[in-house]
N, C-alpha and C positions, 0 to 999 in steps of 0.2 A: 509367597512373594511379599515381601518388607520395601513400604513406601518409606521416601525419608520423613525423620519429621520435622515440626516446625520451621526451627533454624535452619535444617538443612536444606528444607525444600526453597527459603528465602534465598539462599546462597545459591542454589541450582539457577532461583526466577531471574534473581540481581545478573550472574554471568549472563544465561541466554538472553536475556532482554536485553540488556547492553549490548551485547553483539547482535539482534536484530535492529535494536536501533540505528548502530553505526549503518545498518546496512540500508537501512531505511533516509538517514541524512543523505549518505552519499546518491542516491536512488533521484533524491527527491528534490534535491537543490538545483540538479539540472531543469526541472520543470518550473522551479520557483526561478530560476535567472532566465528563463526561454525567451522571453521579450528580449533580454541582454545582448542574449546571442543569434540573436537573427542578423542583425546586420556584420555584425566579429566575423562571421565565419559561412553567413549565405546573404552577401550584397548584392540587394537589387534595388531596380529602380521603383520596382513596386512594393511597399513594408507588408502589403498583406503576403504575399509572394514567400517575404524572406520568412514573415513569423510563422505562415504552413509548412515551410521545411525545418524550421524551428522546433515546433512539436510534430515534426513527421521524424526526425533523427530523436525526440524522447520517448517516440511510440514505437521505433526500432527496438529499440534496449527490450520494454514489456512484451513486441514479438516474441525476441528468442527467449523470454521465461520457461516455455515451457521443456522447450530441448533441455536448460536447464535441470529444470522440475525431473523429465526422464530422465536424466544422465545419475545427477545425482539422490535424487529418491529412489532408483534403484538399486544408488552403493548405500545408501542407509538400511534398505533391507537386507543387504549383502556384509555388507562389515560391521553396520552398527551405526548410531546417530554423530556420537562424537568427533570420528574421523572426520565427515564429512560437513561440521559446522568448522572445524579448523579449516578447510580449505575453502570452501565459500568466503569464509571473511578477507582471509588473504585474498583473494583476487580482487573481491570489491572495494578493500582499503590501495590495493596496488593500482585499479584501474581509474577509480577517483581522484586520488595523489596526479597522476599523472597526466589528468584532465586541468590540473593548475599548473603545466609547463608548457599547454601547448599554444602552439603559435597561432596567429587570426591569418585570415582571407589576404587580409592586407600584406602580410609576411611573407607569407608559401604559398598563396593560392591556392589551386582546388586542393593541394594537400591538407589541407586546415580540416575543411568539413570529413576527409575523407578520415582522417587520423580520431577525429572528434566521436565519429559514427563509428569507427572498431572499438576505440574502448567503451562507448555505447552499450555494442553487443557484449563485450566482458562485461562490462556491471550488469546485463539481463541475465548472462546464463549464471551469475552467483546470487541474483536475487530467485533466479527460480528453487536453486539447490534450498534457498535459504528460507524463504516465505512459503511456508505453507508445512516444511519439514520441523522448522521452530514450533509452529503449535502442536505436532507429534510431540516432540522432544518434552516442550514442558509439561502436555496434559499426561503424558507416562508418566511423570513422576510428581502428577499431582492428587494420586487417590482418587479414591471412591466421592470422598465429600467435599461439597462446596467448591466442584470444579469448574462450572461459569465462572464462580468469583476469582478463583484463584487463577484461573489461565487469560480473564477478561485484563487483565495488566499486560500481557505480551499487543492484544491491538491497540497498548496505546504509544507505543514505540515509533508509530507511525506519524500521529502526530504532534509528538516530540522531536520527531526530526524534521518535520515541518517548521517547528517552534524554535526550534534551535535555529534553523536555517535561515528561517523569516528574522528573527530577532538579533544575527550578527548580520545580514542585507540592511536590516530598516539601522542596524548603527554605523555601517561602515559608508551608507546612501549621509546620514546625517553630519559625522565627519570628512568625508571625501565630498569635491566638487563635484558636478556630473561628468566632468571631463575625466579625473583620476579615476573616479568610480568604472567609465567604459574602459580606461585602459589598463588599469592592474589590480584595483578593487574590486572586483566581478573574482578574484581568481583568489581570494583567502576562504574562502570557506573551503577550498579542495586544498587547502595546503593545512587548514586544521585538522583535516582525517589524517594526517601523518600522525600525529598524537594518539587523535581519540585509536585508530589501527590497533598502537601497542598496546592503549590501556586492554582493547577488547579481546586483543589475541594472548594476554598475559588470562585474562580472566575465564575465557575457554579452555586455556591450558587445564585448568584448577578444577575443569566439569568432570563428571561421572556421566557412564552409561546408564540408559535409561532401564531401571528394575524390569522392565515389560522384556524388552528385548535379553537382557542379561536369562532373564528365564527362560523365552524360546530356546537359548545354547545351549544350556543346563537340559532342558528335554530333547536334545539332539536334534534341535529344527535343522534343516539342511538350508545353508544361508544361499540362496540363489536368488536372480533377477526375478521379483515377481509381475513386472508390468506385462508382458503378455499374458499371463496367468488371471490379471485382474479381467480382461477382454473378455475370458475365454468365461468365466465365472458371469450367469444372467443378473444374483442378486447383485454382486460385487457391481458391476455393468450398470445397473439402474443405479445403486447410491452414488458412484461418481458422478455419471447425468446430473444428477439430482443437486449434488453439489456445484456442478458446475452451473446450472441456470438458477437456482434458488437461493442459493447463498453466496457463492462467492464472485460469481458474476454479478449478482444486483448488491452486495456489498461494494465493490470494487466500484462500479457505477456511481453509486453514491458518495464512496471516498475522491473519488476524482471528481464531480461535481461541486460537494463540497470542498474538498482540499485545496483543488486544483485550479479546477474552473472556476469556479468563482474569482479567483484573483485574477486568474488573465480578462476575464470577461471585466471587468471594474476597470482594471490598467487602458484595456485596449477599445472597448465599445462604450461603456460610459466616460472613459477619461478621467476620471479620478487618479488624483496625484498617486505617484505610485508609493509612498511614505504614509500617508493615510491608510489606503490600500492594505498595507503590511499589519498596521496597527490594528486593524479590524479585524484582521485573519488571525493576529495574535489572541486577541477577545475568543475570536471562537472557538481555536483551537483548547486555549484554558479549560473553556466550559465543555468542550468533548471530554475532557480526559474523565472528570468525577461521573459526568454520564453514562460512558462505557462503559466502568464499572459496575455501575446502579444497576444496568441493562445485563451482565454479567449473572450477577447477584441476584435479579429478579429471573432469569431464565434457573435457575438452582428452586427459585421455588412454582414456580410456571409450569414451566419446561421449557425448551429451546426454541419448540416449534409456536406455538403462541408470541413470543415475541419477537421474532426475525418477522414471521409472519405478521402483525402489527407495523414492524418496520419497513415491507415493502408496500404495502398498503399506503400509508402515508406518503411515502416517495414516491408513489404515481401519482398521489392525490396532487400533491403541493408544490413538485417540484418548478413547475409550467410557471405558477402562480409566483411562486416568492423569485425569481429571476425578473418576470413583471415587473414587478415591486421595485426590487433592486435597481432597475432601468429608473422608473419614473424617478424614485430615491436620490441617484446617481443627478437628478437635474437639480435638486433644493442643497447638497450637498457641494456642487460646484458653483455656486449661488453663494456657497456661506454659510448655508444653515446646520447648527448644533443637533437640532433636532432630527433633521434628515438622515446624519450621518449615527445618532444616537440609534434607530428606527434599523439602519442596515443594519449596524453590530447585533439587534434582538431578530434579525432577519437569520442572519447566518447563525445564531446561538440556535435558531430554531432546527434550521438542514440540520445542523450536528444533533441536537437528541431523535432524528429521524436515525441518521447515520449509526449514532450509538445503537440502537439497539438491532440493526443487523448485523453489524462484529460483535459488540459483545458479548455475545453465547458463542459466537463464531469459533475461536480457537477448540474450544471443550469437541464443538459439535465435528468439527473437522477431525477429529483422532475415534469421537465413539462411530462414525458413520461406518466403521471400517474392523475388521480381522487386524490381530498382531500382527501375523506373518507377512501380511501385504500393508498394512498401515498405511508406510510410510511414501511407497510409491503410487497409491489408490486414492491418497488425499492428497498429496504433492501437484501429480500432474491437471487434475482438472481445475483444482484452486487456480494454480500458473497460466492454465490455456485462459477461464475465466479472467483473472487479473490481465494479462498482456493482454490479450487478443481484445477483449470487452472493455474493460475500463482504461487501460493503456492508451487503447487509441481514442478514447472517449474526445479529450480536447481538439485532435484532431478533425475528429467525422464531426462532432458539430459546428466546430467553426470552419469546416468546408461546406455543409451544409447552409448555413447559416450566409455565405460568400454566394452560394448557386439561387439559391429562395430569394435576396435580398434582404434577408430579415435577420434582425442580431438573435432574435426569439426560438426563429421556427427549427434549428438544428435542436431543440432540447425535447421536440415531439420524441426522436429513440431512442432516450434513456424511458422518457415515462412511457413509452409502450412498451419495451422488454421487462420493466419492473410489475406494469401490470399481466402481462401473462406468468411472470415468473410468480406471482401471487394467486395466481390463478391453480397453477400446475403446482405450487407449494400443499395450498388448502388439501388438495387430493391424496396427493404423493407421498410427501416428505414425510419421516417416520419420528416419531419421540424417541430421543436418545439419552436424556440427563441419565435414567437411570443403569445405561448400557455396563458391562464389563469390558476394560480395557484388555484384560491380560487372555479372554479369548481370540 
């Protein structure tokens, strides 16, 4: 089996990335405009009301990730990787596109929200096919060496489309009034996936089958649905668990506390202007990216398990605390103060080198936990249940929590409790894999 080299492996990371990105903006802009769309599309007289149906229609979409995850992780073990990245992007560049023509509450009534929430469920079941099957895709054709480093660039697509998203909001907030901005400014960023769609579906055109898979054929693998097969298999059985509570559920956690939450929590419970707000998220976002790699890079000499492990350690430890923080912050900050708001930006730099170093190793470790033959649908599925089910609804179950306690705080006790048992059950369980062989 012939990995590509160099160059060609560049040109494999540049396609796939690009198309998990796109698929990540479209994902993700919906959670960045959520405040937007509470009143557009579910008007009430109460705004906490509308903003819980807000992020209860973003937590929708991360539900059906995993049907997703099954449907299409198992046509990747079935036909192969390639086919089935062309058809996840289509749907999520078609079902995004098409979330910038639709009408508000005001317009069509309940059809608004109800039109809003199907193409919801299309962009989950394209992000399930797509997140999680991506870091197959690229650690198969990333060799033996220096595979943290080299797959630790597909988690930063993430937040890049964060960055992207954030940084055409905080300019289109800056040139439009707030009155244009509610009424047709909110809708350019789903009208720029029309572009970015062709760049990405021009560029996946141009991808190759992954050498791992291309070899199972070559030895007459019999290409069948492996996801019952993964059930039935005890090891197979524990590394998905294993995946699902230790890494990709308390990564996902993490990515949506920092990603996510945090800006809603600043917009909506501190009141922080929401154009600062953006700014900051920008800052951190910047400083995740060099991170993730570092954290990448350092699991290649580590190994994986030491530093995910470090990384949820820290995010039970801190996460209580620097949300605190943030709060007291959020009062010298709408005050005025340079230095208050200096203090949050090194706040949230901080969650992100927490964040980094659970994805980081993350893609590599997601493709060795696993067999060729099932890879693709043994890492897919519990990645997606973990992401939707766990971190999807993350903004939601805290800020209902948070509405039932009275406390803007006390919803963030169930991320840091599932990070601490998942650290717990990591230390014992979780297996070292840097030095695993893909093409068994």
């Amino acid at each position: 089996m012939s990995y590509p080299n160099s160059h060609s492996y560049r040109k494999v990371a540049i396609a796939a990335c690009f198309g998990t990105f796109l698929e990540w903006y479209d994902f993700l802009t919906f959670a960045t405009l959520a405040v937007v769309f509470a009143p557009l599309f579910f008007p009430s007289t109460d705004p906490n009301t509308a903003l819980l149906a807000s992020l209860a229609t973003f937590g929708v979409g991360m539900v059906v990730r995993p049907i997703g995850a099954a449907l299409f992780g198992s046509m990747g073990d079935r036909i192969g990787r390639k086919p089935v990245f062309m058809i996840t992007i289509a749907l999520m560049g078609i079902a995004t596109v098409s979330v910038g023509f639709l009408p508000t509450y005001a317009q069509v009534g309940i059809w608004a929200p109800i039109l809003l929430v199907a193409l919801r469920l299309l962009q989950g079941l394209s992000a399930g096919g797509e997140i999680g099957g991506s870091a197959v895709y690229l650690t198969e054709h990333a060799g033996d060496e220096y595979r943290g480093f080299k797959t630790s660039f597909l988690q930063l697509m993430g937040p890049l489309g964060i960055l992207f998203s954030t940084l055409q909001i905080a300019f289109l907030r800056s040139q439009l009034s707030p009155e244009e901005f509610q009424s047709w400014g909110w809708r350019v960023p789903f009208w720029i996936s029309i572009a970015l769609l062709l760049i990405a579906f021009k560029a996946r055109m141009a991808l190759e089958e992954t050498p791992v898979f291309l070899e199972l054929i070559e030895k007459g693998h019999k290409t069948e649905s492996q996801l019952l097969n993964n059930f039935k298999d005890p090891e197979i059985r524990k590394r998905m668990l294993l995946l699902f509570l230790c890494v990709s559920s308390s990564g996902a956690i993490l990515f949506f506390c920092v990603q996510v939450y945090t800006s809603i929590f600043l917009k909506t419970t501190v009141q922080i202007p929401a154009i600062l707000v953006d700014q900051l998220s920008i800052y951190a976002t910047i400083a995740l990216l060099p991170l993730t790699i570092f954290a990448g890079w350092l699991s290649d000499r580590l190994g994986r398990k030491p530093v995910v492990l470090t990384g949820l350690i820290l995010g039970a430890l801190f996460i209580l605390p620097a949300f605190h923080l943030l709060e007291a912050l959020g009062v010298g900050v709408n005050e005025g103060s340079l230095a208050s708001a200096t203090a949050i930006a090194f706040t949230l730099i901080g969650l992100s080198g927490i964040l980094a170093l659970v994805v980081g190793p993350q893609t590599a470790l997601l493709a060795e936990l696993f067999p060729a033959k099932s890879r693709n649908s043994a890492a897919t599925l519990p990645h997606n249940l973990a992401a939707g089910w766990i971190g999807g609804l993350l903004p939601f179950i805290v800020t209902w929590l948070n509405q039932q306690w009275g406390n803007s705080i006390a919803g963030l006790w169930y991320p840091t409790i599932f990070l601490a048992i998942s650290a717990v059950i990591a230390v014992k369980y979780l297996p070292e894999t840097r030095r695993a062989s893909l093409k068994n």
